[in-house]
Structure formats: structure tokens, C-alpha cells
C-alpha positions in Angstrom: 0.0 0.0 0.0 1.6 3.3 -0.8 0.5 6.4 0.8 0.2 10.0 -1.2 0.1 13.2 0.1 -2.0 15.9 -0.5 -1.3 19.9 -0.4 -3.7 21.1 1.5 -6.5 22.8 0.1 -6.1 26.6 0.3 -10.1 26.4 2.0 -8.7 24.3 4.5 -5.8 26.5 6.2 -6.0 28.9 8.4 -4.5 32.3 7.8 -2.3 34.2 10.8 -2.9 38.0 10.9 0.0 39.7 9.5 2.1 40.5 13.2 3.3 44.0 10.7 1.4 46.7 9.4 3.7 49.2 7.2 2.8 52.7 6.1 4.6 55.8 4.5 1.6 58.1 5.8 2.9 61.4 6.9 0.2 61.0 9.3 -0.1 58.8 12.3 -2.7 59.2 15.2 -4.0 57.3 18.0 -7.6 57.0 18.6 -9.2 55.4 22.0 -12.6 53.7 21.9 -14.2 57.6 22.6 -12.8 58.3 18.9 -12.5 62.1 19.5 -9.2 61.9 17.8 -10.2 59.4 14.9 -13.2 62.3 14.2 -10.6 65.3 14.0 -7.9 63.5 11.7 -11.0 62.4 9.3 -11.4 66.3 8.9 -8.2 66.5 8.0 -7.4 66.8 3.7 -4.6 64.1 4.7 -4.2 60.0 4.4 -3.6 59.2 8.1 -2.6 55.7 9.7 -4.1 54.5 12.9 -1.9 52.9 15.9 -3.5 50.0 17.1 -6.4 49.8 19.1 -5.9 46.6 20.0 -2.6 44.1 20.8 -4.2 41.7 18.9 -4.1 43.9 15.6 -1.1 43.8 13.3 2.1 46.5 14.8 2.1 49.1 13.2 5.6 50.3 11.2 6.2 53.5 9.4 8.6 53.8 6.5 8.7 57.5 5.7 8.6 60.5 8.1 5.6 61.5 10.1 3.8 63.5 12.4 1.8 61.9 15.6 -1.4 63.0 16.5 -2.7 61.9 20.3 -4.8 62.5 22.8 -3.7 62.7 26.2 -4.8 60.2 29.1 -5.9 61.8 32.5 -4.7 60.1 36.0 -2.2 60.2 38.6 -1.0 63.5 37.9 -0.3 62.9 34.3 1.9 59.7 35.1 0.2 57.6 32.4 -0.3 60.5 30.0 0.4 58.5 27.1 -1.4 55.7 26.3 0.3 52.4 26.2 -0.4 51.8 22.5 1.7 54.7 21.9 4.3 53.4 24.1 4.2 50.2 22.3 4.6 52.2 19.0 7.6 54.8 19.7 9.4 52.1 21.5 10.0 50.7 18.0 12.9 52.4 16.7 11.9 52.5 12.9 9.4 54.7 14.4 11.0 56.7 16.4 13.5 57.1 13.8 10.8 58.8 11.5 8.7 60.6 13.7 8.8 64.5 12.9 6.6 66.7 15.3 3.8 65.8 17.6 0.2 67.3 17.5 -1.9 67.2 21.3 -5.0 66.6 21.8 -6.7 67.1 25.5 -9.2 68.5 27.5 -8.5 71.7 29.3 -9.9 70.3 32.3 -6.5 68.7 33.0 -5.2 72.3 34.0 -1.5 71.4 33.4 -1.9 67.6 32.1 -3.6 69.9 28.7 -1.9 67.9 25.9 0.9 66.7 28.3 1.6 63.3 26.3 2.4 65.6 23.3 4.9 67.5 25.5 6.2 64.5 26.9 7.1 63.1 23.8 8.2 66.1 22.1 10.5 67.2 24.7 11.7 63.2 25.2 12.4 62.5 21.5 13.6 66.6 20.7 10.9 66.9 18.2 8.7 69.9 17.7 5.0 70.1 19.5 3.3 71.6 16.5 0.0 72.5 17.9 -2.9 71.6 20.6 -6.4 71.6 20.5 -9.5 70.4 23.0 -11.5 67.4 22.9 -12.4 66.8 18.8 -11.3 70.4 17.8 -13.1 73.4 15.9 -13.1 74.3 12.6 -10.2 76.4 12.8 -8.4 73.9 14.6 -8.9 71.7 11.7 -7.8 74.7 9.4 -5.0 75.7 11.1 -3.8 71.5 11.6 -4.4 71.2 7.6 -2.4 74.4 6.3 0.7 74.1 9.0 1.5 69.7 8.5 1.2 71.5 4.4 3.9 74.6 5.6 5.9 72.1 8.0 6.1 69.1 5.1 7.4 72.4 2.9 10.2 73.0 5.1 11.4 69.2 5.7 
């Protein structure tokens, strides 16, 4: 009795996620569940990648330069400003080697935690803090974001 194999059908296999997402977007942002963030940045004239929500999504990795739009968590006296998908994602040095700037978002009810993960990161990775703005932003916040990432791209 001989015994043949068979490949697999490709029905019949069951696909990993990709464990790496790539983008050359000059835009990256972070977006909790609240999506105040994710409603700005689709005001925005620009393509934008998302960080993460989740660790069981694919990592995200940029390729060209960027800016990073966040918001900024409350607590503990700003200890865990930054959210840990951040973290996760600046602790990779392909992006930390392309980051740019740094765009805040926050609530002025922090008082001094206002857009602190945006400080934070600026002042940590010697990067420019390009601009703030509250909760989802105003129109002119949305102007203002639009025509300086066009000026700042300009000048890189």
C-alpha cells in the first residue's frame, strides 16, 4: 500500500494575521474607543494611519517620516499621559527614527496635564510640539492642523 500526500487545500488552512502593518503616511494618530481623535484627523485633507487599538491587531511600522497626533490620558497626575499603544509604537525604533513633530490633543480640564503626552514626547524625542487643540477640535483647529502639517512638510 503506498500512501500520497496531498497539499492542502487553500479552503482548509487557516491564515495568521500579519504580526506587521507598514505605512509611509505622513500621518499617524491614536484613537481610543471615545474616537474624538479618529473624528478630527477624518477632517483632516490628509491620508492618516491609525496605531493600534488593539494588541491583537497587526504592529504598526512607518517607512517614511511623520507626524503623531494623540490625545492625552488623565490620572495620577499625568503619570500615564500616554497611552500604552503609543508606548508600544515609539518604543520601535523604525518609528522613532521617522517621527517629525507631535500634534496634542486634550481637555482643558486637566489644567496642566492639557496635551501633556504631546509635551512629553516632544521634549523626550527633541521633536517639535506643532499644535494643541481640545476634545475633537473646531473648525479652525482643523484649518489651522491642515495648512501648517502642508507649511511644515514644505520646510522638511
Amino acid at each position: 500500500m503506498s500512501l500520497q500526500l496531498q497539499a492542502p487545500s487553500p479552503n482548509s488552512t487557516k491564515q495568521l494575521p500579519p504580526s506587521e502593518s507598514f505605512t509611509a503616511s505622513q500621518l499617524v494618530y491614536f484613537s481610543s474607543i471615545s474616537e474624538n481623535t479618529k473624528r478630527f484627523v477624518d477632517k483632516l485633507g490628509h491620508e492618516a494611519a491609525r496605531i493600534p487599538l488593539y494588541s491583537s491587531e497587526p504592529h504598526l511600522v512607518t517607512t517614511a517620516p511623520f507626524v503623531l497626533l494623540l490625545p492625552t490620558y488623565g490620572g495620577e497626575e499625568g503619570k500615564h499621559s500616554i497611552p500604552p499603544q503609543v508606548m508600544k509604537f515609539l518604543n520601535d525604533v523604525r518609528n522613532r527614527e521617522n517621527i517629525r513633530g507631535v500634534i496634542g490633543a486634550g481637555n482643558t480640564n486637566f489644567g496642566t496635564a492639557y496635551c501633556l503626552a504631546a509635551r512629553k514626547i516632544a521634549a523626550k524625542l527633541g521633536i517639535p510640539e506643532l499644535y494643541r487643540f481640545e476634545l475633537m477640535g473646531t473648525p479652525d483647529d482643523v484649518r489651522r492642523v491642515d495648512e501648517g502639517l502642508e507649511e511644515f512638510w514644505k520646510q522638511q
